[in-house]
C-alpha positions, 0 to 999 in steps of 0.5 A: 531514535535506534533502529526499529522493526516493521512488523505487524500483529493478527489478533481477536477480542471479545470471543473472536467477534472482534478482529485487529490488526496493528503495524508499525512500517516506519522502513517500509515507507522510509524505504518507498519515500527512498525509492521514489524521491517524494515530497513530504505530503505524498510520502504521507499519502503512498507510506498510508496506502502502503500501511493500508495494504499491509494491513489488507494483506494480513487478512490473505489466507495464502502467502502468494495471494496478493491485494492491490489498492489503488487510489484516483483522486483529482489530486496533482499527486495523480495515480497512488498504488501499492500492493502486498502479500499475504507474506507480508511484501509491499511495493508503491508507485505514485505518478507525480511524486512532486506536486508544487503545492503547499505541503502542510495544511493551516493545522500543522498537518501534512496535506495528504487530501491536498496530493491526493485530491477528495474526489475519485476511486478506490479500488482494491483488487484481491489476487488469489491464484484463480483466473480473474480478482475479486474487485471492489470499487468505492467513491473516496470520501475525504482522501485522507486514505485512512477514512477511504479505506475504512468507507471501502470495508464498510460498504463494499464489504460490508465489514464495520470497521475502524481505520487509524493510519499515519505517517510522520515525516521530519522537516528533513523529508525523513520518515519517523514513524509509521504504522496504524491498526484496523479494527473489525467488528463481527456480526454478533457484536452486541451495540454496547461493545460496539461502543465501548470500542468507539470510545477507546479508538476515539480517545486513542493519540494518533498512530504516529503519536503512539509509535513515536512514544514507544508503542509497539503494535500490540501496545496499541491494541492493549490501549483499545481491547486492555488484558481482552486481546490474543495476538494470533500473529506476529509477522515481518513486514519489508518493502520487496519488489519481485521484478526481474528481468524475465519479468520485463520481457514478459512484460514487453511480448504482451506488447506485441509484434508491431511495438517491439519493432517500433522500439527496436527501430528507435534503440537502433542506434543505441544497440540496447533498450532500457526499461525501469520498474515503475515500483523500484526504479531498477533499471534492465538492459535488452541488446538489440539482439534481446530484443530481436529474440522477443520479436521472433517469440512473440511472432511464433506465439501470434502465429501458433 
């Protein structure tokens, strides 16, 4: 397989009563699955979220707003989060990137509910430039992200909707394919409609299946809509973590005046503090001096 690029795809169908969005993210998660070492079954599931929360963050009206989904199963894979913008940048993290259980179900299929667990939350959270986010929580209904996401847009905000997401993992623990679409269906969508799009996502093969066979993002949305389909977009889409160094001691004043001192005491002898980005696993050195700086900061912003 060439090289291949992650985009997705903004479209309507039916007059405007019906909105789609299409992605093909096989770097994104190939990228991610790089990052955080994960097995295959929780590469499956943070490549899903990851897929999700592009797809999400299509739907952004701004560039630098942002949609965080986040996912809390019982699941031994324990906390997965992945955000976007509306740029089309995503970052991931999971708590246990391995989880020492079996990693393909009876049916051949990766055990993506297995890592993640089928009771808990799922909270998106959209960022918008205003003081607090517009928060949505719901239940996880099977914790195959995919019918989680599409439960969530159902109830929470009350859009009926259409998930299919997918990740194709090789026995190597390569990713090859990714990607998956969302269909929404608007208020004024008459009840045939509605079910001659039932039927097409129905008899869609699985994203990966699509994408592996050649598909392109717009591809996909022909097999669904057929000539009825105008692409509005046509976006890049790339892994980007935007932490920095500035950002980790920001990070570290909110901590406060007593914790910094305490880290400050057991890196004495070191003379530097390391801090990792849980999103990239980039790794940032403070001096002891550096972090001397912070604690004065954040002892005169206490005081002020």
């Amino acid at each position: 397989m060439g090289l291949r690029e992650d985009y997705l795809v903004r479209a309507q169908a039916h007059g405007g009563l019906v909105r789609a969005f299409a992605i093909d993210a096989t770097g994104v998660v190939s990228e991610l699955r790089r990052v955080h070492n994960t097995e295959p079954a929780v590469t499956a599931a943070l490549g899903r979220l990851a897929t999700g929360a592009l797809l999400f963050g299509s739907m952004l009206k701004e560039p630098e707003h942002v949609v965080s989904v986040r996912v809390l199963g019982d699941g031994p894979a324990g906390t997965l989060l992945a955000t976007a913008t509306g740029r089309g940048e995503v970052r991931g993290l999971v708590t246990h990137a391995h989880t020492g259980i079996e990693q393909v179900k009876e049916n051949g299929k990766l055990n993506v509910s297995g890592v993640v667990g089928s009771n808990g939350r799922l909270t998106v959270a959209r960022h918008l430039g205003i003081r607090h986010p517009y928060v949505g929580v719901v239940e996880l209904v099977s914790g195959e992200i995919g019918e989680d996401l599409a439960h969530y847009l159902r109830s929470s905000e009350q859009t009926p909707s259409a998930v299919g997401l997918g990740v194709f993992v090789h026995r190597d623990g390569n990713v090859m394919a990714a990607g998956g679409y969302i269909v929404q269906l608007l208020p004024g969508v008459t009840e045939r409609t509605a079910a001659e799009i039932d039927e097409a996502i129905r008899a869609l093969p699985h994203p990966t299946s699509m994408l592996r066979g050649g598909d392109t993002p717009e591809l996909v949305l022909s097999r669904i809509f057929g000539d009825d389909v105008e692409v509005l977009e046509r976006r890049p889409v790339r892994f980007h973590c935007p932490c920095s160094k500035g950002r980790v001691e920001r990070a570290l004043m909110l901590l406060g005046e007593s914790e910094l001192r305490a880290i400050h005491e057991k890196d004495r002898a070191a003379g530097f503090t390391e801090v990792t980005c849980e999103f990239c696993t980039a790794r940032y050195e403070l001096s002891s001096a550096e972090l001397l700086v912070l604690i004065a900061a954040t002892s005169a912003s206490r005081v002020a």
